[in-house]
LOLOMAR-533535 format. One line per 2 residues: number of its first residue (from 1); their letters; for each residue y, z, x of N, C-alpha, C. Coordinates in steps of 0.1 Angstrom, whole numbers, padded with zeros to 4 digits, m for minus. Layout:
NUM> a> Y,Z,X,Y,Z,X,Y,Z,X ~ ...
//
This chain:
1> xx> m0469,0648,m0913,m0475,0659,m0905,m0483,0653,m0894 ~ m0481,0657,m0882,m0490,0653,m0869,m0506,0654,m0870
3> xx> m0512,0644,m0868,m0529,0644,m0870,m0531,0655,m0858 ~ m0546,0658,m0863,m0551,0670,m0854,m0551,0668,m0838
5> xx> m0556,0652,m0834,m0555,0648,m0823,m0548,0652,m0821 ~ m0532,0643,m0822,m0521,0648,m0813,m0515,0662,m0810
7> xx> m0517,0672,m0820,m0517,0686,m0818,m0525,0689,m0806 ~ m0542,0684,m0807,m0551,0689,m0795,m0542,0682,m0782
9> xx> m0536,0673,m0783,m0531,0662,m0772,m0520,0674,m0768 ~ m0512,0673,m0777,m0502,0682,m0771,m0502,0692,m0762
11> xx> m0514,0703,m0767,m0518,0715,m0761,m0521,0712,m0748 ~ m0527,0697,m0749,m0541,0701,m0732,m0526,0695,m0725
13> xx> m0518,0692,m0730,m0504,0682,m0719,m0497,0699,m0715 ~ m0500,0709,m0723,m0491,0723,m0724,m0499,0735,m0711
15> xx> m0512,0726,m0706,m0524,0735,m0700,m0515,0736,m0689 ~ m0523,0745,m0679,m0519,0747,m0667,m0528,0736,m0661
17> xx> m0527,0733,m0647,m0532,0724,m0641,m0549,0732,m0639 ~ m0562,0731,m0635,m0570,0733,m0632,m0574,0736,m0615
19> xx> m0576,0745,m0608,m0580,0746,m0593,m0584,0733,m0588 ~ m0593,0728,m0593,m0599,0717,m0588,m0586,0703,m0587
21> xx> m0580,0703,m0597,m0569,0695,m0598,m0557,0699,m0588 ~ m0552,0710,m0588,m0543,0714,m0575,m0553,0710,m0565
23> xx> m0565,0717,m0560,m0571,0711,m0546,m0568,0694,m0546 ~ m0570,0687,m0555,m0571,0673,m0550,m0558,0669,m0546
25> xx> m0548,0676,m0553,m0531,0668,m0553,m0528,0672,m0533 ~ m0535,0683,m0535,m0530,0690,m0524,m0535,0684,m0510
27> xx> m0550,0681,m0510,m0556,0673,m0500,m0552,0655,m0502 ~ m0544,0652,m0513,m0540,0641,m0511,m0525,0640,m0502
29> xx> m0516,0649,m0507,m0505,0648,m0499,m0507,0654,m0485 ~ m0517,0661,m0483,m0518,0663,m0463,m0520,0652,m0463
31> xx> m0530,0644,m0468,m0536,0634,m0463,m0522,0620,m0456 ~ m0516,0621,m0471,m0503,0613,m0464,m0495,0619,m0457
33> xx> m0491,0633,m0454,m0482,0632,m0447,m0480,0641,m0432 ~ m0496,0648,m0432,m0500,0658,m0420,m0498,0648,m0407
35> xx> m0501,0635,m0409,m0498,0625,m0388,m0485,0626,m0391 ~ m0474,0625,m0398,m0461,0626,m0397,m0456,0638,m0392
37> xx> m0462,0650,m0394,m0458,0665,m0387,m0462,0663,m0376 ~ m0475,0657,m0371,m0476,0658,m0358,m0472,0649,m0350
39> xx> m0465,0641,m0352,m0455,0631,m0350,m0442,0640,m0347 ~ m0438,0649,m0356,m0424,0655,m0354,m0433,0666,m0341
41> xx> m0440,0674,m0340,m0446,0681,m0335,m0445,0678,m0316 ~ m0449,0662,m0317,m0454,0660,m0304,m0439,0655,m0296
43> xx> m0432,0654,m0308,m0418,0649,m0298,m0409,0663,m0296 ~ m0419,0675,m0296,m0413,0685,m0289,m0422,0691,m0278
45> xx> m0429,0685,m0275,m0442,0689,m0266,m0437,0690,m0253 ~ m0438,0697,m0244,m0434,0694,m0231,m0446,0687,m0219
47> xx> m0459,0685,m0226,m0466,0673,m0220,m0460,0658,m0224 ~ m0461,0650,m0211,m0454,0638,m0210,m0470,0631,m0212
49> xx> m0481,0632,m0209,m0489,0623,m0208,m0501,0623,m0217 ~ m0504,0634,m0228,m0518,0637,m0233,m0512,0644,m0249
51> xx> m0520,0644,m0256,m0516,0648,m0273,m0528,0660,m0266 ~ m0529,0672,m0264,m0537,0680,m0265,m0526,0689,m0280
53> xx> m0534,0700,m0284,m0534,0708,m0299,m0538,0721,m0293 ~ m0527,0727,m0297,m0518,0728,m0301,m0508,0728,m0287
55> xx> m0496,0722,m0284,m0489,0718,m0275,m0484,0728,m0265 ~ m0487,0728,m0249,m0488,0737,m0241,m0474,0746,m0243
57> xx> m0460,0736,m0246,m0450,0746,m0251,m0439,0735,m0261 ~ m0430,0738,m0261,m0422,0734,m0273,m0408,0730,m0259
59> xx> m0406,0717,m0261,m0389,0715,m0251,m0378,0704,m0260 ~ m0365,0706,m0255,m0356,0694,m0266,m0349,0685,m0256
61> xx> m0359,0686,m0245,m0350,0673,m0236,m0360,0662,m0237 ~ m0366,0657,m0244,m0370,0646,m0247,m0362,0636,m0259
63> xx> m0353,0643,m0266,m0341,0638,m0270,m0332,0637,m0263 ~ m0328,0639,m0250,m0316,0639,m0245,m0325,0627,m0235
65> xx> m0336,0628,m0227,m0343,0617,m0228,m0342,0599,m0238 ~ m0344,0604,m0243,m0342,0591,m0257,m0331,0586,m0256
67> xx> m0316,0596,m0256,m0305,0593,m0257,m0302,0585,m0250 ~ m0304,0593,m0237,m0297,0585,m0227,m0306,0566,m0220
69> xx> m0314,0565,m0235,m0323,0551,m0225,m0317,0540,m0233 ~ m0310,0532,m0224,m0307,0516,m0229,m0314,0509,m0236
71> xx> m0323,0509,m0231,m0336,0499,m0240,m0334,0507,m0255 ~ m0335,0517,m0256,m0335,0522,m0269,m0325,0519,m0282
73> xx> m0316,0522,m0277,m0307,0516,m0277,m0301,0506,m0281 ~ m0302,0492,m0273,m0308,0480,m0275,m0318,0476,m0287
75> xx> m0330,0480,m0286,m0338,0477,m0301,m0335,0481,m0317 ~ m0329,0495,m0309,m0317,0500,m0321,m0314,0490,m0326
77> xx> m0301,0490,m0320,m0290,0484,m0327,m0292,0465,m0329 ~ m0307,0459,m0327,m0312,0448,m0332,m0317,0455,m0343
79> xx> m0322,0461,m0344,m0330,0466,m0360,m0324,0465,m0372 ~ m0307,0472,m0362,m0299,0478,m0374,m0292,0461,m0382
81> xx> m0291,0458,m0372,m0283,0439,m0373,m0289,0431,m0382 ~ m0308,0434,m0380,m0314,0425,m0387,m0315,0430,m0400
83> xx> m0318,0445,m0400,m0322,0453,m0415,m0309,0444,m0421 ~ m0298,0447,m0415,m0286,0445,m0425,m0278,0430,m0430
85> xx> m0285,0421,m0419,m0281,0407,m0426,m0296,0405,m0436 ~ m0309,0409,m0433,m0315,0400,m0443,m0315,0405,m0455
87> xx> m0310,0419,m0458,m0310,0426,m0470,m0297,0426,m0475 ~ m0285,0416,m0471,m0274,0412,m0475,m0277,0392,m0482
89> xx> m0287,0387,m0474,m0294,0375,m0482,m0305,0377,m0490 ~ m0311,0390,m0489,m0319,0390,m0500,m0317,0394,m0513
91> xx> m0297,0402,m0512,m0289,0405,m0525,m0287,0394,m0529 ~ m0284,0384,m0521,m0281,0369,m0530,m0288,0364,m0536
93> xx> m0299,0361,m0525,m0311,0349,m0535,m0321,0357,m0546 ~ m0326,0369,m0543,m0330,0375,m0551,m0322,0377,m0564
95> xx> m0310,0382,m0567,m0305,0383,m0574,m0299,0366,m0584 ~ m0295,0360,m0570,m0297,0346,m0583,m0311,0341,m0587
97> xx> m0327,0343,m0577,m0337,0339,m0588,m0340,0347,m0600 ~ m0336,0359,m0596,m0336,0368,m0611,m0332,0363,m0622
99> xx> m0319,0362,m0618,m0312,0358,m0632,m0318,0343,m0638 ~ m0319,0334,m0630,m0325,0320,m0634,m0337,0322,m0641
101> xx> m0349,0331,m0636,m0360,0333,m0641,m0359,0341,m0655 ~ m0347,0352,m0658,m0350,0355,m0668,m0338,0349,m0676
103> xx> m0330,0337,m0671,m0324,0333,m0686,m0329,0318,m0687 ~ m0334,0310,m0684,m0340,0302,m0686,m0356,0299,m0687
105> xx> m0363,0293,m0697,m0374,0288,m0695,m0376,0273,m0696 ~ m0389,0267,m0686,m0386,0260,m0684,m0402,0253,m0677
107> xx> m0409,0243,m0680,m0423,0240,m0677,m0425,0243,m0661 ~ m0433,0252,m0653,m0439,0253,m0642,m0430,0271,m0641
109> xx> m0424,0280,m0651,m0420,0290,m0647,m0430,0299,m0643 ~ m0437,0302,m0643,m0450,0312,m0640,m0457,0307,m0627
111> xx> m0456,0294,m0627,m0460,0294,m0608,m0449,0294,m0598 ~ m0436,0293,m0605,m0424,0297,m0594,m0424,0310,m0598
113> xx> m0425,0317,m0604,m0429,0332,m0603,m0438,0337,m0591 ~ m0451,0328,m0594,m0453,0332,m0586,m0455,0332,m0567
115> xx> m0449,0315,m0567,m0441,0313,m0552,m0432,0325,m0549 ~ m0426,0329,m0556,m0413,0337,m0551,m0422,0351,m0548
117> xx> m0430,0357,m0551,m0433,0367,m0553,m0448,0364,m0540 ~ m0454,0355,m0537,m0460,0349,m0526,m0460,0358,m0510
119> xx> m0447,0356,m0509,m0447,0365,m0496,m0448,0377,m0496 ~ m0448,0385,m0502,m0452,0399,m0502,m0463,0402,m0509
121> xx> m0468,0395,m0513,m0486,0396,m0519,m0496,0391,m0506 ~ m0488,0380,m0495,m0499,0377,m0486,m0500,0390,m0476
123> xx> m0509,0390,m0465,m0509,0399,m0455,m0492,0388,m0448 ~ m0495,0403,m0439,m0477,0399,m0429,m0480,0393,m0423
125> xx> m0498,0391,m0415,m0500,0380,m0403,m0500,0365,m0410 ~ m0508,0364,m0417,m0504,0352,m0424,m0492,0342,m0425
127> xx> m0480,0356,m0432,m0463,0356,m0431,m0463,0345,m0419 ~ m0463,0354,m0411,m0459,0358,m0398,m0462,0340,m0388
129> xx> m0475,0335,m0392,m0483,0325,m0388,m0474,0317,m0391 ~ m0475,0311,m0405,m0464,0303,m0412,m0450,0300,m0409
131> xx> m0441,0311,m0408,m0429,0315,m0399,m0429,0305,m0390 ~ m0439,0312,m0375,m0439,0309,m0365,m0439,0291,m0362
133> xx> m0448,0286,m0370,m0452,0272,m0374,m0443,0262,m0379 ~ m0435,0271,m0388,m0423,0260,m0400,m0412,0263,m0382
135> xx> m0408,0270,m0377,m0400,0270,m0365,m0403,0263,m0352 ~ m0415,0264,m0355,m0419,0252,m0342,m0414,0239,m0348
137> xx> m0421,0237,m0358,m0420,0224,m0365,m0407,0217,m0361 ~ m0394,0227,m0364,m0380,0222,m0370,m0375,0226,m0352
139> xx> m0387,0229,m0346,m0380,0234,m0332,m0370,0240,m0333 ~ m0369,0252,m0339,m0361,0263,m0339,m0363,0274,m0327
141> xx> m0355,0274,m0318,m0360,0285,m0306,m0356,0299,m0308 ~ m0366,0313,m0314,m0365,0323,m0312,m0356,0329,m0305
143> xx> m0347,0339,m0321,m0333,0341,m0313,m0335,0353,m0329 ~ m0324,0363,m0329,m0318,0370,m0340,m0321,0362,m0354
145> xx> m0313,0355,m0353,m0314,0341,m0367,m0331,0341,m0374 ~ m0340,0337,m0360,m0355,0337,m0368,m0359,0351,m0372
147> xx> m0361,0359,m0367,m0359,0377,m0372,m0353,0375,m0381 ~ m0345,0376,m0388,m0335,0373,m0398,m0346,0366,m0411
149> xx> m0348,0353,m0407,m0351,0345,m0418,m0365,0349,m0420 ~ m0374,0355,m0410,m0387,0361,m0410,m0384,0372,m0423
151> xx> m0372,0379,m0420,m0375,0393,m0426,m0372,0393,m0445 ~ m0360,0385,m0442,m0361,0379,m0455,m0370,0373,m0466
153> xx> m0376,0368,m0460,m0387,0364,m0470,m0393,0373,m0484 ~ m0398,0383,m0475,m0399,0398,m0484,m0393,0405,m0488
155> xx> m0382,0400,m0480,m0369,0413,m0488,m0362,0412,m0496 ~ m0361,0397,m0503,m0360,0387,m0513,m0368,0390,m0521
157> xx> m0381,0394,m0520,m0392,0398,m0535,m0386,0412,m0538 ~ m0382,0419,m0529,m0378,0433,m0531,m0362,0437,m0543
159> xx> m0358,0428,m0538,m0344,0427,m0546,m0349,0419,m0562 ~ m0359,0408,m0561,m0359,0401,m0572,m0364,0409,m0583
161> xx> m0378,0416,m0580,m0382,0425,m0586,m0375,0443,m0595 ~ m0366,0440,m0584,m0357,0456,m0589,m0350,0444,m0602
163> xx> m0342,0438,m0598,m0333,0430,m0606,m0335,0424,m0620 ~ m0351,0421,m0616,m0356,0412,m0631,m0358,0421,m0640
165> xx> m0366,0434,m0634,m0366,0448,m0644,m0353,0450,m0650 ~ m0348,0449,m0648,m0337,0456,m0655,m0329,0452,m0665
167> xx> m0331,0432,m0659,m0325,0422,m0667,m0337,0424,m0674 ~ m0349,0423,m0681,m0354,0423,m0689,m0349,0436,m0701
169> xx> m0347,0445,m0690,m0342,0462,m0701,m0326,0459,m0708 ~ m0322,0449,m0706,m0305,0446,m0708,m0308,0436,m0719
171> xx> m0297,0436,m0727,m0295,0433,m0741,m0289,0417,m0740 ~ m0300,0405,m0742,m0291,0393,m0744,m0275,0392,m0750
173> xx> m0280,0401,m0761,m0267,0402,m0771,m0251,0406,m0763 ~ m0253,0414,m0750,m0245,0416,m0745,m0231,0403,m0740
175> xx> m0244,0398,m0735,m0242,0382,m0728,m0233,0372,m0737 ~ m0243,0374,m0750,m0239,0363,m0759,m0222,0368,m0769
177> xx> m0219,0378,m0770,m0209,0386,m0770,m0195,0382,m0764 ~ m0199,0388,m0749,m0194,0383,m0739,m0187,0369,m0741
179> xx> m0198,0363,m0741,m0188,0347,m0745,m0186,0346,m0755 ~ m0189,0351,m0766,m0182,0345,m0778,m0166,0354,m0780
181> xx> m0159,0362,m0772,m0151,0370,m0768,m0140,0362,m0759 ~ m0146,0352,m0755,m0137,0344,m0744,m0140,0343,m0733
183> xx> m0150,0353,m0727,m0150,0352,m0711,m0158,0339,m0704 ~ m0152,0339,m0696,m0165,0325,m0689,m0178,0333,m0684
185> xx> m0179,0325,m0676,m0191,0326,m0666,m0193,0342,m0653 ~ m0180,0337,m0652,m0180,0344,m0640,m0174,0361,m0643
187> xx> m0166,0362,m0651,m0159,0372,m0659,m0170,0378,m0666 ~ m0184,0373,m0675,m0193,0375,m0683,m0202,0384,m0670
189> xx> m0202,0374,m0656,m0212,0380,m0646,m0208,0396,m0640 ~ m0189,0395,m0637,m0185,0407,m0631,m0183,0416,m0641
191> xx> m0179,0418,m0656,m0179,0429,m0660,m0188,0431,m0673 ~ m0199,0421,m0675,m0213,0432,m0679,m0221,0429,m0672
193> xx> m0228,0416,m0666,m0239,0416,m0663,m0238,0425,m0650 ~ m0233,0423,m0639,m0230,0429,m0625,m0232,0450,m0628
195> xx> m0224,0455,m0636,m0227,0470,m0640,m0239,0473,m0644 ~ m0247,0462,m0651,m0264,0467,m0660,m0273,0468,m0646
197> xx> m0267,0461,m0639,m0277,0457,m0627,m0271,0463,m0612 ~ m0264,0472,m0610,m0260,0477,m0603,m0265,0483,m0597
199> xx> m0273,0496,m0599,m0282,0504,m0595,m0290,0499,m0589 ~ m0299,0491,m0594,m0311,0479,m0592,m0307,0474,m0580
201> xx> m0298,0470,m0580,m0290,0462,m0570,m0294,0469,m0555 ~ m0284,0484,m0555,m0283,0492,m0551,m0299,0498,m0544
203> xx> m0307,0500,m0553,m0326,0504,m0550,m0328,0496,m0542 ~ m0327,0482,m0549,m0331,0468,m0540,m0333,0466,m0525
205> xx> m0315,0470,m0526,m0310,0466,m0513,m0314,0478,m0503 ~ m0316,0492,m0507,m0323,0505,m0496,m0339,0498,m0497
207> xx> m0344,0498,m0505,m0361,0493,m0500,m0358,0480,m0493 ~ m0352,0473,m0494,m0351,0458,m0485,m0347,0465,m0471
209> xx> m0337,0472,m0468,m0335,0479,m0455,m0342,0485,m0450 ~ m0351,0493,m0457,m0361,0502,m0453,m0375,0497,m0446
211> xx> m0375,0484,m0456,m0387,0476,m0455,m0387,0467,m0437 ~ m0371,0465,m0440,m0370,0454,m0427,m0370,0459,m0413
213> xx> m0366,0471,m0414,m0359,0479,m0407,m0376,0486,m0395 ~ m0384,0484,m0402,m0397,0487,m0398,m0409,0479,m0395
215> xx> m0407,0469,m0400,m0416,0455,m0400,m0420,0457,m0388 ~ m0429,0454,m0386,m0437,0450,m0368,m0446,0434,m0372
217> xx> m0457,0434,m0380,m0462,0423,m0380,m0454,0410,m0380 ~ m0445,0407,m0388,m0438,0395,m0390,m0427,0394,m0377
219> xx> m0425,0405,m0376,m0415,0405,m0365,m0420,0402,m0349 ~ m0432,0403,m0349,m0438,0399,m0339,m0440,0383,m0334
221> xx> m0441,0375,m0349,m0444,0361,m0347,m0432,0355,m0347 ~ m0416,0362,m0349,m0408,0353,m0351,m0397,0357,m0338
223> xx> m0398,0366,m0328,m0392,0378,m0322,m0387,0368,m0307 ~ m0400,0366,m0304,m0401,0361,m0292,m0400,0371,m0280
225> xx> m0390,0370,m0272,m0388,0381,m0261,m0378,0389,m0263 ~ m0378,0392,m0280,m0364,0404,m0285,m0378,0416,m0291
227> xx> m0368,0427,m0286,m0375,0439,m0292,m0368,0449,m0305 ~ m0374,0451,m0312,m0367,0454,m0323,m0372,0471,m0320
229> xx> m0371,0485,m0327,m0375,0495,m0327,m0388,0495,m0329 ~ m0394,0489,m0338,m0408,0490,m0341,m0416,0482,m0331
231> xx> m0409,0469,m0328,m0422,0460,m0315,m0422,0472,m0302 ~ m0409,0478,m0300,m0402,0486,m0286,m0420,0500,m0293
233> xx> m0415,0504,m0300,m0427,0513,m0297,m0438,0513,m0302 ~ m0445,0500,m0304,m0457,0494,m0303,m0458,0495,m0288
235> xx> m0451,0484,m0277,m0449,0483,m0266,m0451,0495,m0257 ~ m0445,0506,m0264,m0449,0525,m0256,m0460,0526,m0261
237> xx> m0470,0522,m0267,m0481,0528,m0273,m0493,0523,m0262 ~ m0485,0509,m0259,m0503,0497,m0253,m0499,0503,m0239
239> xx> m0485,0506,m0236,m0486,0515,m0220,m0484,0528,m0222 ~ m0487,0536,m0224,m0483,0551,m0229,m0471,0557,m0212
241> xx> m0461,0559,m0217,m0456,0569,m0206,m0445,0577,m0211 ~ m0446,0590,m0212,m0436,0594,m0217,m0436,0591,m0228
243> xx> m0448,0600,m0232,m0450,0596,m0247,m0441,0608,m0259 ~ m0437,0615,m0255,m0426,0623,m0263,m0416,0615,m0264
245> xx> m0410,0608,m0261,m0397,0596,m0259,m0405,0589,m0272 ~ m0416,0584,m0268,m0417,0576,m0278,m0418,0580,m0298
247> xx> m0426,0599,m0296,m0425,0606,m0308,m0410,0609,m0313 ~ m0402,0608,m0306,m0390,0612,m0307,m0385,0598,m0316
249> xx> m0382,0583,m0312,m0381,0577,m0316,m0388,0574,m0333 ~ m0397,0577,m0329,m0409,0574,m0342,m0401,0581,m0352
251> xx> m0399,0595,m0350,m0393,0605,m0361,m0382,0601,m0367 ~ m0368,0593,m0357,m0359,0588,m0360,m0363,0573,m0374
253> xx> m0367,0569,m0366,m0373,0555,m0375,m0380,0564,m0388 ~ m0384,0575,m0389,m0388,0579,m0401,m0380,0583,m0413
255> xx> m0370,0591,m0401,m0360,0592,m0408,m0348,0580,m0419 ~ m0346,0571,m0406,m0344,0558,m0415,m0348,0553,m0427
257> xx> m0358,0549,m0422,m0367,0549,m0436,m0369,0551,m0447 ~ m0370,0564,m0443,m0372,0577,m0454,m0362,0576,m0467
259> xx> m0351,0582,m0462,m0337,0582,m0467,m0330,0570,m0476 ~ m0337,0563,m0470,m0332,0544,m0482,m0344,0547,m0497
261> xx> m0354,0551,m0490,m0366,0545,m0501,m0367,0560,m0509 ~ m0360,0571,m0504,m0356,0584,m0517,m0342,0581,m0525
263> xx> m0335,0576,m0518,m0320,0568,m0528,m0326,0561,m0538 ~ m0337,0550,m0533,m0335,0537,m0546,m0346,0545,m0556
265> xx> m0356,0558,m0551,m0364,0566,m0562,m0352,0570,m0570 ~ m0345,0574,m0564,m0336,0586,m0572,m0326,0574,m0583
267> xx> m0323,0564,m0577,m0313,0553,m0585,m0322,0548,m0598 ~ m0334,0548,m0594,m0342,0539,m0603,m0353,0547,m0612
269> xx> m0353,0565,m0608,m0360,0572,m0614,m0363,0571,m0631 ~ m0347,0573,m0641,m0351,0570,m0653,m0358,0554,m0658
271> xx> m0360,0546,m0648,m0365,0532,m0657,m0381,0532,m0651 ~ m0386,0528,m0660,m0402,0526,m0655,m0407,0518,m0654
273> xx> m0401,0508,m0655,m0404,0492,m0650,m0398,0481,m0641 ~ m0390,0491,m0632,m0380,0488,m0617,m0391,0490,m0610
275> xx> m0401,0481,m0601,m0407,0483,m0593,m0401,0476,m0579 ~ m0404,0482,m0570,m0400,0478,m0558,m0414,0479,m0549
277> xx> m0420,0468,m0549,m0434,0470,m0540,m0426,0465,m0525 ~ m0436,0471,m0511,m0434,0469,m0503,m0447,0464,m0497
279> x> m0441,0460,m0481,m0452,0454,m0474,m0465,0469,m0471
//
């Protein structure tokens, strides 16, 4: 028979929410998401030079604006090159430290835990410092390549973390099965380990794209004279002109964004210990 607690427990889980409690949920999500409306808002404004409120009229050639500008363009399709090589090397290496970390133990594992997980715990200027420095060092000259290895760093924690979750939620027994059945190594990797971790995989790799795809601090120290979407409209901010071109953009990049990091919620919704922290 259920103790009386859990009965009272049950009930108050059965309540309706409280006014005061709707007011807070409610002033927390404006709070996050009201500069994004006026973000979509101002890249229909037909002032080019001033955010006045509410906007003198509403126009849609500031997309056809946008469209047609090279530079745009251009940072694009660097963004898109880099989101997609370093979140193609951070399915590797993340996914092989995972697996190392959780099938092996072995004296100093908890401080290579926590090296690996280092770069996305420091600030990005820090990142960013460091980067810049190990590239001078090895006189590496700022090109695609250092963007790349800049972005990676973190997007390697992002993959490792989806991954280890899961390998923790997955059944040794499977593994051990597996080979005593005959399969090797690799056979054991592609048809069970590879399916338990697939999803993960899958979350991983949208927050790793999401994440890279928007970076400005790190990308700043490793960029040089390349503009990615996010430095390009930093760059429209410190000169303002034509600043609907630049809300226009913004929205796009939101969109981007957006769309990766509701996939890997939605992939990774039933597990509750798939964390994907971000910068």
């Amino acid at each position: 028979m259920p103790s009386k607690a859990a009965s009272n427990s049950s009930l108050r889980m059965g309540e309706r929410p409280s006014f005061s409690l709707k007011a807070a949920a409610t002033f927390g999500l404006l709070f996050l998401n009201l500069p994004l409306a006026f973000i979509l808002l101002y890249a229909f404004s037909t002032d080019d030079r001033s955010f006045t409120f509410p906007p003198p009229g509403l126009t849609l050639k500031w997309f056809a604006v946008a469209w047609e500008r090279d530079d745009i363009w251009q940072a694009l399709w660097l963004s898109v090159r880099v989101a997609l090589t370093g979140t193609a090397i951070a399915l590797v290496l993340g996914t092989l430290a995972s697996a190392a970390m959780f099938r092996f133990r072995f004296f100093g594992k908890e401080a290579i835990t926590l090296l690996i997980l280092l770069p996305i715990a420091l600030p990005g200027i820090v990142t960013g410092i460091s980067l810049r420095s190990a590239f001078g060092f090895v006189d590496m000259p700022f090109s695609y390549w250092t963007i790349v290895l800049g972005h990676a760093t973190f997007c390697i924690v992002v993959v490792y973390n989806n991954v280890i979750a899961r390998l923790r939620r997955s059944s040794p027994a499977l593994i051990e099965a597996s080979m005593d059945l005959g399969a090797n190594s690799f056979q054991t990797f592609r048809h069970v380990i590879l399916p338990n971790i697939a999803t993960a995989l899958l979350a991983g790799g949208m927050l790793a794209f999401a994440l890279s795809f928007d970076e400005v601090i790190v990308t700043t120290f490793t960029a040089g004279q390349q503009q990615t979407i996010p430095i390009w409209i930093l760059g429209q901010l410190l000169r303002p002109r034509e600043r609907p071109v630049t809300n226009v953009v913004a929205v796009f990049v939101i969109l981007v964004t957006m769309l990766p990091i509701l996939g890997a919620y939605w992939l990774t919704r039933d597990t509750h210990d798939a964390s994907g922290s971000g910068k």
